[in-house]
PQR file with spaces between the fields and no chain letter, atoms N, CA, C, O and H, PARSE charges and radii, in Angstrom:
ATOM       1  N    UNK     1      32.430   -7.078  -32.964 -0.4000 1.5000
ATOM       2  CA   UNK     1      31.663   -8.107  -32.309 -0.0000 2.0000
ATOM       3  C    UNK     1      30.198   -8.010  -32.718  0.5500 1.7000
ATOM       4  O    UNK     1      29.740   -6.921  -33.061 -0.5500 1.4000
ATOM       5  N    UNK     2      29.664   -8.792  -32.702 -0.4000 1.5000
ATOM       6  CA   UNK     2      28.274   -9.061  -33.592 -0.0000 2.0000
ATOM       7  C    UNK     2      27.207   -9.149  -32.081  0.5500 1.7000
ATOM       8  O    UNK     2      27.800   -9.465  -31.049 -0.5500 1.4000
ATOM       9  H    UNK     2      30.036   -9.677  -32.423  0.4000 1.0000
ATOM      10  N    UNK     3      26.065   -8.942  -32.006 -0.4000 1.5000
ATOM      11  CA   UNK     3      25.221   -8.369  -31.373 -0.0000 2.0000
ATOM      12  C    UNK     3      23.940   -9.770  -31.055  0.5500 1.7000
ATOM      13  O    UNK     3      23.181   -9.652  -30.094 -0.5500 1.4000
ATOM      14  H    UNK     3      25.583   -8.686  -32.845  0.4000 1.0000
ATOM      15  N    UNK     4      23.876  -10.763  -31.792 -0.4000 1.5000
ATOM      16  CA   UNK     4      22.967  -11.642  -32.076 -0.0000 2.0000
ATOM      17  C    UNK     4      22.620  -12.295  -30.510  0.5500 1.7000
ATOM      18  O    UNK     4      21.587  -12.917  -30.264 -0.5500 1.4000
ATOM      19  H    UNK     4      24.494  -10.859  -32.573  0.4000 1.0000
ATOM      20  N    UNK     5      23.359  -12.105  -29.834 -0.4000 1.5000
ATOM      21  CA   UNK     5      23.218  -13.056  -28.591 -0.0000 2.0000
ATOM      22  C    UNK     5      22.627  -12.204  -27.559  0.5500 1.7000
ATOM      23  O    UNK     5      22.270  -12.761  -26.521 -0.5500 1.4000
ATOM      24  H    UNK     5      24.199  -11.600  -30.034  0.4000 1.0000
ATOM      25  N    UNK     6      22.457  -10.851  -27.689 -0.4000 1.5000
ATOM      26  CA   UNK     6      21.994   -9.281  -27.069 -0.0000 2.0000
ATOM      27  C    UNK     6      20.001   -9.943  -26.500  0.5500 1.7000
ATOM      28  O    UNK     6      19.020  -10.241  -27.182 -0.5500 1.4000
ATOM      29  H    UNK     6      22.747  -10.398  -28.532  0.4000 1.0000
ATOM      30  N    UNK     7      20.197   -9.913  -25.285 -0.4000 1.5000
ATOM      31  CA   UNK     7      18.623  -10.447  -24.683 -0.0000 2.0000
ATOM      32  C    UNK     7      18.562  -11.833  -24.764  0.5500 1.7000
ATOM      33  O    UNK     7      17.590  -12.389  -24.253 -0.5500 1.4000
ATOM      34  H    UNK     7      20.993   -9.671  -24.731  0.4000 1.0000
ATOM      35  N    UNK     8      19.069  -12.223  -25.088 -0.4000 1.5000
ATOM      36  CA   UNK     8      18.924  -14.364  -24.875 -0.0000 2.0000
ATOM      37  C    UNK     8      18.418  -14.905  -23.965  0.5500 1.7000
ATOM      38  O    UNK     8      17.665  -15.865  -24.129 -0.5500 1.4000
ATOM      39  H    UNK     8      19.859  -11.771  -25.504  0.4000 1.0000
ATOM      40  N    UNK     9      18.863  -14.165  -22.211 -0.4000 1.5000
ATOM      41  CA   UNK     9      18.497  -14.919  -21.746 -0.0000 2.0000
ATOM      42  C    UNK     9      17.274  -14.339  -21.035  0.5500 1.7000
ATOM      43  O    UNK     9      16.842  -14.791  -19.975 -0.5500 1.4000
ATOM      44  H    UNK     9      19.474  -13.385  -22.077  0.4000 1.0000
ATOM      45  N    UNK    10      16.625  -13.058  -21.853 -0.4000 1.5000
ATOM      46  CA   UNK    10      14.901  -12.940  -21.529 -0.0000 2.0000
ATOM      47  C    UNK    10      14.217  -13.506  -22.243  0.5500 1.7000
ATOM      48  O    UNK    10      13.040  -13.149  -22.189 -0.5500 1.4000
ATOM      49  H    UNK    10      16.976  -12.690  -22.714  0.4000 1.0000
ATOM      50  N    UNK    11      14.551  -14.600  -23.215 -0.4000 1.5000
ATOM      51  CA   UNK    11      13.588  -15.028  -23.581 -0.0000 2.0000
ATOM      52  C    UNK    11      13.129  -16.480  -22.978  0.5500 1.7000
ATOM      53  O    UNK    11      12.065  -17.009  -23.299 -0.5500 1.4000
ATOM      54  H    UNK    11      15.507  -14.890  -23.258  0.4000 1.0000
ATOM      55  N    UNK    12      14.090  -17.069  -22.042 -0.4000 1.5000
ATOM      56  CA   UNK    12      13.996  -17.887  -21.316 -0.0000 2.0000
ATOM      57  C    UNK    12      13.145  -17.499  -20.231  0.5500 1.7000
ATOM      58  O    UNK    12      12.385  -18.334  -19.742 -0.5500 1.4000
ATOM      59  H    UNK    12      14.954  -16.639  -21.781  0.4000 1.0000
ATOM      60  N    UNK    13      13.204  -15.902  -19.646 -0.4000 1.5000
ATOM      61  CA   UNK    13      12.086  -15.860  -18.414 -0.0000 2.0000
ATOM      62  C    UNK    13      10.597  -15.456  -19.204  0.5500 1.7000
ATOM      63  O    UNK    13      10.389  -14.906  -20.285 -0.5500 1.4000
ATOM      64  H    UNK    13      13.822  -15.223  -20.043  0.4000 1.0000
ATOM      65  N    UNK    14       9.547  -16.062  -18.011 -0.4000 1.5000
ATOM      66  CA   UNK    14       8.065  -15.645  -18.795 -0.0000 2.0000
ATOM      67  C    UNK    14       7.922  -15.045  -18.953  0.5500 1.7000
ATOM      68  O    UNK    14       8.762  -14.416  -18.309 -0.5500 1.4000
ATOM      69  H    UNK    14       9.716  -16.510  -17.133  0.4000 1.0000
ATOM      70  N    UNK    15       6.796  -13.679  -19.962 -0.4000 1.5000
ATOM      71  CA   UNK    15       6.924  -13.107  -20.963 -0.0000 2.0000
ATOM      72  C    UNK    15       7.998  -12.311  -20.815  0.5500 1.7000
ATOM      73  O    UNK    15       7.798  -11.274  -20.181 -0.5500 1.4000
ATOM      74  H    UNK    15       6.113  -14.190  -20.485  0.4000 1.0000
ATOM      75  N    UNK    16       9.183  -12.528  -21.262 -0.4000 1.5000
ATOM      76  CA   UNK    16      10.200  -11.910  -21.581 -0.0000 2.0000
ATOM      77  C    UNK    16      11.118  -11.130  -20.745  0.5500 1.7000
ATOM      78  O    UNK    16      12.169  -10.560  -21.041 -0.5500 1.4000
ATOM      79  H    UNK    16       9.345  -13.370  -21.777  0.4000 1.0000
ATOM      80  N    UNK    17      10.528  -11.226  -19.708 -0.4000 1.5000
ATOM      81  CA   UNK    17      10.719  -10.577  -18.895 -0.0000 2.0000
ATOM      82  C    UNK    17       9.736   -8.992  -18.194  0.5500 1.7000
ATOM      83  O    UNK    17       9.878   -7.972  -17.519 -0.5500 1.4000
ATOM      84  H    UNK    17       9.675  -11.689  -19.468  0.4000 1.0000
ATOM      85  N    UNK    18       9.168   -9.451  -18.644 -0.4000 1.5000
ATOM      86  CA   UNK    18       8.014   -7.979  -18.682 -0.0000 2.0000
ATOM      87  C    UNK    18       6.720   -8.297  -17.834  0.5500 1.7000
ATOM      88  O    UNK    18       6.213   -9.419  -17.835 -0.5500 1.4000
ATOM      89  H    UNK    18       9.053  -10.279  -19.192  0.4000 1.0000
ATOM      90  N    UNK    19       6.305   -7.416  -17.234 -0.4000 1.5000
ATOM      91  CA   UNK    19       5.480   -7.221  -16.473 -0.0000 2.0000
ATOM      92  C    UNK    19       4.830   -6.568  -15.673  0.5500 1.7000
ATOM      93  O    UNK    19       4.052   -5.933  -16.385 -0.5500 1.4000
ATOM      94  H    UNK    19       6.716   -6.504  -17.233  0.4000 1.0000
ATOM      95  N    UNK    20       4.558   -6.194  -14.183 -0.4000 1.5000
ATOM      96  CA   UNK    20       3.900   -5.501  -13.629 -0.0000 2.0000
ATOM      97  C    UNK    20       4.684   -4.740  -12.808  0.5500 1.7000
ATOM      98  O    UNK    20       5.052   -5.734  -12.182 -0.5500 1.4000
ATOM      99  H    UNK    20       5.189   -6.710  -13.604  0.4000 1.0000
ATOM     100  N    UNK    21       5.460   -3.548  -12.076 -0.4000 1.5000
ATOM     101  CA   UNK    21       6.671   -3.401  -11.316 -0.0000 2.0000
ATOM     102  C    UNK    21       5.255   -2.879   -9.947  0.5500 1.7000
ATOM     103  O    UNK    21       4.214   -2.230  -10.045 -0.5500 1.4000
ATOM     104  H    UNK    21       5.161   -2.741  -12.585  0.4000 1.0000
ATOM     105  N    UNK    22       5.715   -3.339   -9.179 -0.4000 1.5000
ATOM     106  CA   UNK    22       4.877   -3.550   -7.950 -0.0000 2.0000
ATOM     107  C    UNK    22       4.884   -2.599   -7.160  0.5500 1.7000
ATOM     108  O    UNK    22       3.981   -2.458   -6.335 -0.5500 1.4000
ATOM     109  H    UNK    22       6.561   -3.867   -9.099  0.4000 1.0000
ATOM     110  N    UNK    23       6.418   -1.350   -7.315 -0.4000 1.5000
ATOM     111  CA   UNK    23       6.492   -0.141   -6.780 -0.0000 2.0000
ATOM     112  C    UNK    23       5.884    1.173   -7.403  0.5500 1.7000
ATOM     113  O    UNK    23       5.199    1.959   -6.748 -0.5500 1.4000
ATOM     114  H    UNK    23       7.152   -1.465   -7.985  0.4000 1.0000
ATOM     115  N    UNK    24       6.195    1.330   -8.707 -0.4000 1.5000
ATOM     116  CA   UNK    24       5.403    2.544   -9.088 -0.0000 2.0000
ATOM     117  C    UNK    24       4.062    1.776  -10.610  0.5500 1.7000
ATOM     118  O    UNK    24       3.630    2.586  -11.429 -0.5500 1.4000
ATOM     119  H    UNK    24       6.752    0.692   -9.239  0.4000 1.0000
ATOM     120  N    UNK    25       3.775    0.778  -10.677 -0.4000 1.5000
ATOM     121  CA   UNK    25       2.600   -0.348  -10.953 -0.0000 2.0000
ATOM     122  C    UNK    25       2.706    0.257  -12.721  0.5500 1.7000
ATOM     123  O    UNK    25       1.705    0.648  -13.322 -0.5500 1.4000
ATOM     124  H    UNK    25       4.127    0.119  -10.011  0.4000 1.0000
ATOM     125  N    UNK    26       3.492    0.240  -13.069 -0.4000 1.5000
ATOM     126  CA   UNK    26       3.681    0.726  -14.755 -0.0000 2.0000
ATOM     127  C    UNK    26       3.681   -1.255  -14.669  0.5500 1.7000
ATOM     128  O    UNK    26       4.085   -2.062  -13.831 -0.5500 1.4000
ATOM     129  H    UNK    26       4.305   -0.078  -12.580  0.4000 1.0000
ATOM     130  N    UNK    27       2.846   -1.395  -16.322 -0.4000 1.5000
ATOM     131  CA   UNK    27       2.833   -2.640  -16.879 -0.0000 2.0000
ATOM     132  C    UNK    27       3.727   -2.226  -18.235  0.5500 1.7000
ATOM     133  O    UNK    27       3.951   -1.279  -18.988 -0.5500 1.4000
ATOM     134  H    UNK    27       2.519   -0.740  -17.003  0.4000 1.0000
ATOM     135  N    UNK    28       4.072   -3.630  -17.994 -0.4000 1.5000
ATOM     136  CA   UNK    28       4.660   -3.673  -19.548 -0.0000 2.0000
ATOM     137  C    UNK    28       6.310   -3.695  -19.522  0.5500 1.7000
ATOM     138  O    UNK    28       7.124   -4.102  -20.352 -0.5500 1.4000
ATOM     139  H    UNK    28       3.889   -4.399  -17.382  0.4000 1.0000
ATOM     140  N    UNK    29       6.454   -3.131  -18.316 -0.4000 1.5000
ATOM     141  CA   UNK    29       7.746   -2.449  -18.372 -0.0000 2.0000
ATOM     142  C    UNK    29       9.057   -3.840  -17.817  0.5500 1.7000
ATOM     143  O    UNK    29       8.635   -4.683  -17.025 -0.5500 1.4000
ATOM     144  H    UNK    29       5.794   -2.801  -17.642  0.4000 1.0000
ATOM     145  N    UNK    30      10.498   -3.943  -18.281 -0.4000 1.5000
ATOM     146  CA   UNK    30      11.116   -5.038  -17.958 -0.0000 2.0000
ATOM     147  C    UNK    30      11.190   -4.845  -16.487  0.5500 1.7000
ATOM     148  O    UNK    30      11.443   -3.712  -16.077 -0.5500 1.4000
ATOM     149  H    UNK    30      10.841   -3.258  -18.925  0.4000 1.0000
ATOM     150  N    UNK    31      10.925   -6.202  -15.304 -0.4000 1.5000
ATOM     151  CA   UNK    31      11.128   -6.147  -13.828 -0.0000 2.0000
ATOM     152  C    UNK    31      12.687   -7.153  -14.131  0.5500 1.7000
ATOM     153  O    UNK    31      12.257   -8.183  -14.652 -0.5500 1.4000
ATOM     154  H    UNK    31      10.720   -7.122  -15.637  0.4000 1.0000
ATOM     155  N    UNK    32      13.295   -7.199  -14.089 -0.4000 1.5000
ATOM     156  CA   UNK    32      14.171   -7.822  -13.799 -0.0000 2.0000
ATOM     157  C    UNK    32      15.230   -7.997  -12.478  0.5500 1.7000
ATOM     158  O    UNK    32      15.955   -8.952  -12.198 -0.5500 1.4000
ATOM     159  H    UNK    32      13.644   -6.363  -13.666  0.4000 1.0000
ATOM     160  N    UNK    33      15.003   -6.484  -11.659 -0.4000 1.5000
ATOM     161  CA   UNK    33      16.091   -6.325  -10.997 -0.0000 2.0000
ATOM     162  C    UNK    33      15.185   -6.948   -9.293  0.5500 1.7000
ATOM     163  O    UNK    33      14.145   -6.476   -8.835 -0.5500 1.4000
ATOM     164  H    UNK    33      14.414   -5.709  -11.886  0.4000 1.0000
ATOM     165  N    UNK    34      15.882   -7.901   -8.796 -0.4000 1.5000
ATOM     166  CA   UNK    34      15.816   -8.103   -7.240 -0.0000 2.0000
ATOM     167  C    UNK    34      15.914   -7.144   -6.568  0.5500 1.7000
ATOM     168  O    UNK    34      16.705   -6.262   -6.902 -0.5500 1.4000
ATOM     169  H    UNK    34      16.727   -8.284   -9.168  0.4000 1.0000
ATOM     170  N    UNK    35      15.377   -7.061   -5.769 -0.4000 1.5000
ATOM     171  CA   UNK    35      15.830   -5.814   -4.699 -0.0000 2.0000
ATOM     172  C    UNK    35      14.755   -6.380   -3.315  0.5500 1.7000
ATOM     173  O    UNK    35      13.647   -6.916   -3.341 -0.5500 1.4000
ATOM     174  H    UNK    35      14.734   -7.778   -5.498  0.4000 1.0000
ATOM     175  N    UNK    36      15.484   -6.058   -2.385 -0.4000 1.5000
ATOM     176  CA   UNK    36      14.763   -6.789   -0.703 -0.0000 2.0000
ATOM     177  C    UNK    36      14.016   -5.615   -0.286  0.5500 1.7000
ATOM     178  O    UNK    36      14.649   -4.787    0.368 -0.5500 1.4000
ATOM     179  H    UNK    36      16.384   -5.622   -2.364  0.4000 1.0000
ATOM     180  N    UNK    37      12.848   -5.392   -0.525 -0.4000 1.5000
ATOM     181  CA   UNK    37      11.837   -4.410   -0.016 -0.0000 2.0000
ATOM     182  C    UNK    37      10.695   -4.953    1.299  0.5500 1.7000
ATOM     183  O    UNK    37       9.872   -5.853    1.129 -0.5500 1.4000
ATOM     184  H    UNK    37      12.333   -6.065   -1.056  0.4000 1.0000
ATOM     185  N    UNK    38      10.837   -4.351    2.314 -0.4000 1.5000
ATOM     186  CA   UNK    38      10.384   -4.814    3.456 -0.0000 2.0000
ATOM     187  C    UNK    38      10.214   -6.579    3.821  0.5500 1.7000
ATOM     188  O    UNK    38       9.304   -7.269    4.279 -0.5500 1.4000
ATOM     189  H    UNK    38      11.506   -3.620    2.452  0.4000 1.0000
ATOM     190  N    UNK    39      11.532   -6.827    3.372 -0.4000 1.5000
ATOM     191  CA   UNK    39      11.780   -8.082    4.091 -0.0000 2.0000
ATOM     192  C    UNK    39      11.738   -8.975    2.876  0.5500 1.7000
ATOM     193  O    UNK    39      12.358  -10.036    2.949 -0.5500 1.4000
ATOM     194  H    UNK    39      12.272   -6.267    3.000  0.4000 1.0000
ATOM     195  N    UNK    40      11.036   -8.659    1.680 -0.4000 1.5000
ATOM     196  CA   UNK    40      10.628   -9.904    0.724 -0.0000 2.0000
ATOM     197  C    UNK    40      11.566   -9.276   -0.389  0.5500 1.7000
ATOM     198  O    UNK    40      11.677   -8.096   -0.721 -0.5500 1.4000
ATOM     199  H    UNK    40      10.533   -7.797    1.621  0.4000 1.0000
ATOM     200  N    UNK    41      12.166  -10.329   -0.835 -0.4000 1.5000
ATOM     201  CA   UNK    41      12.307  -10.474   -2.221 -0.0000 2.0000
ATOM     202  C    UNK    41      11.509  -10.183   -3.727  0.5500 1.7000
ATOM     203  O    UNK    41      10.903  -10.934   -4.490 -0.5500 1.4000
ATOM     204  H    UNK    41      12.075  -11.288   -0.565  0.4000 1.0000
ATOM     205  N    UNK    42      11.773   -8.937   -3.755 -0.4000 1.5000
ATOM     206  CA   UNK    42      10.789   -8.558   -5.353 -0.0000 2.0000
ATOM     207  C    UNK    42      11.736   -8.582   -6.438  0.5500 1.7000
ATOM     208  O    UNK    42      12.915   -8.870   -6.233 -0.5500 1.4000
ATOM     209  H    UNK    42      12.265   -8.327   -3.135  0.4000 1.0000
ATOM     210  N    UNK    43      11.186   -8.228   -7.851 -0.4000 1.5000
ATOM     211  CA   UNK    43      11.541   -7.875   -8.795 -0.0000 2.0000
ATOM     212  C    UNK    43      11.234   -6.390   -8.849  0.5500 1.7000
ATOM     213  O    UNK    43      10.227   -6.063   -8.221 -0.5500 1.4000
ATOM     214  H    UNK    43      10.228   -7.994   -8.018  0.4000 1.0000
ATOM     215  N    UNK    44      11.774   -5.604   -9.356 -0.4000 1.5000
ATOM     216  CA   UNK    44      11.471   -4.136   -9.718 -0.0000 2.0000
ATOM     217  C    UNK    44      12.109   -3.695  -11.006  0.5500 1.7000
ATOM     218  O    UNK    44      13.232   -4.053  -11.362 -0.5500 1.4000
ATOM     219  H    UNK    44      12.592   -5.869   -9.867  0.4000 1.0000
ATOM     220  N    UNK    45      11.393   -2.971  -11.614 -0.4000 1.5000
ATOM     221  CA   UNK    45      11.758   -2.474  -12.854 -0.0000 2.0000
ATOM     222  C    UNK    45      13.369   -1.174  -12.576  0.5500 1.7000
ATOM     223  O    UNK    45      13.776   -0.724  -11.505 -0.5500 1.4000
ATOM     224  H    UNK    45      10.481   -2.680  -11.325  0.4000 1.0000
ATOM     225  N    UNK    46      13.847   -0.948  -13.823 -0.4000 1.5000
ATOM     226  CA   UNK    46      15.423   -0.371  -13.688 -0.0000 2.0000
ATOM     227  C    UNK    46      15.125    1.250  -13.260  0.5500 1.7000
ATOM     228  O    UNK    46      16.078    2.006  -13.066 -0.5500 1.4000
ATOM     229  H    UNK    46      13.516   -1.314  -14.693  0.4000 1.0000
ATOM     230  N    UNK    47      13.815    1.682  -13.138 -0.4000 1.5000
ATOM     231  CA   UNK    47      13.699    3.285  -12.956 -0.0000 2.0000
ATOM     232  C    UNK    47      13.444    2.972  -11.622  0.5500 1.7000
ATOM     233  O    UNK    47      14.359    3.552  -11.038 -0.5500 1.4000
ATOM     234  H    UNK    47      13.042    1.068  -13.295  0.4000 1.0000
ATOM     235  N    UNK    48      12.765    2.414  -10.781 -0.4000 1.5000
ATOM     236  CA   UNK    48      12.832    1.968   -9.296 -0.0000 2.0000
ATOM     237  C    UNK    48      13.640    1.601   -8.916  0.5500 1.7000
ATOM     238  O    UNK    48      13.833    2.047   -7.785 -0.5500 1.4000
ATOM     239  H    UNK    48      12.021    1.943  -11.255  0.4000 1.0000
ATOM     240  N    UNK    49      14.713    0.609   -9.398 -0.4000 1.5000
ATOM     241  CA   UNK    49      16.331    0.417   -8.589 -0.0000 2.0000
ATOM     242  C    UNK    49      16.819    1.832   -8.857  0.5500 1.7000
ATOM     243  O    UNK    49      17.370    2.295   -7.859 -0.5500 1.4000
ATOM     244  H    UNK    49      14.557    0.247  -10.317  0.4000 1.0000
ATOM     245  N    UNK    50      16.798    2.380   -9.542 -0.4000 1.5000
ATOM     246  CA   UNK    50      17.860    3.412   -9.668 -0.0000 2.0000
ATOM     247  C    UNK    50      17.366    4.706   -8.308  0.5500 1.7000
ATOM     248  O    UNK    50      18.177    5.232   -7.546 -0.5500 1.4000
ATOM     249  H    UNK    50      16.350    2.004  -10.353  0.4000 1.0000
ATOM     250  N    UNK    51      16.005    4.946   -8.322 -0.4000 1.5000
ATOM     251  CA   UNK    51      15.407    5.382   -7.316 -0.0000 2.0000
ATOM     252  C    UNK    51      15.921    5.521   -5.807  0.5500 1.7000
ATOM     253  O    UNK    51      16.422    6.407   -5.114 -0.5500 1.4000
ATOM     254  H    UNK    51      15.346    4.519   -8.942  0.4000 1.0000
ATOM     255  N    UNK    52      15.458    3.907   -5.632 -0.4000 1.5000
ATOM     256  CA   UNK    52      15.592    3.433   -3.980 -0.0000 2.0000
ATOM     257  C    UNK    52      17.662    3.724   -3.622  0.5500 1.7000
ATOM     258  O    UNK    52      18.223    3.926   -2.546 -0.5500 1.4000
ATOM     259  H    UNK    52      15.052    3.188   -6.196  0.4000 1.0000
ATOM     260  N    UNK    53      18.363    3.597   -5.291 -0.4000 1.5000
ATOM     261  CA   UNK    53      20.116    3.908   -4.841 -0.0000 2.0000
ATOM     262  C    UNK    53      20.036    4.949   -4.588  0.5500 1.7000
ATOM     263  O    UNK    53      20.769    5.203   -3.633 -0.5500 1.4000
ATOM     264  H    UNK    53      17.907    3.432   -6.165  0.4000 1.0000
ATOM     265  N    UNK    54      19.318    6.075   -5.063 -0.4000 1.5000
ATOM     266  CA   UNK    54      19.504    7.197   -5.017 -0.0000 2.0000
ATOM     267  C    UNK    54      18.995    7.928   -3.798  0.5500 1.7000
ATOM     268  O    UNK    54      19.113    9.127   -3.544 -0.5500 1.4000
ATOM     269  H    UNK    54      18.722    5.869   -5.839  0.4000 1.0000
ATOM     270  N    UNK    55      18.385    6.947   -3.065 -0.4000 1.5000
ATOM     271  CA   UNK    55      18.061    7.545   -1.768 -0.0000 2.0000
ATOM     272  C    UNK    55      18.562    7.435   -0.674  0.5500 1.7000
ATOM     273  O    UNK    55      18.202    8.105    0.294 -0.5500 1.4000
ATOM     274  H    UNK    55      18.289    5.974   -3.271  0.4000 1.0000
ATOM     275  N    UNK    56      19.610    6.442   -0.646 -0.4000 1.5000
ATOM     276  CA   UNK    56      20.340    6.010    0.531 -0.0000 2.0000
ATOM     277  C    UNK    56      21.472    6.835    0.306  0.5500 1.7000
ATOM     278  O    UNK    56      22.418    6.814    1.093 -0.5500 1.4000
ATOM     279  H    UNK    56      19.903    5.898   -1.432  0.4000 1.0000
């Protein structure tokens, strides 16, 4: 299977998906993942979801 279609649909979100992660404030880094943090709806980068699973 050929690989060409691998990220497609970050290039549809603004810059690429990349940005600011609002929990531990690294730029640059992909936020993609939702997660409900004190009531609101954020994005958080994949080393902070993996975090907050690992604590419950």
């Amino acid at each position: 299977m050929s690989k060409a279609h691998r990220g497609k649909g970050l290039q549809e979100v603004p810059s690429g998906g990349r940005g600011l992660c609002p929990i531990c404030n690294r730029a640059g880094v992909k936020v993609l993942y939702e997660q409900e943090i004190e009531g609101k709806k954020t994005k958080i980068c994949k080393i902070c979801k993996a975090t907050l699973a690992n604590k419950k």
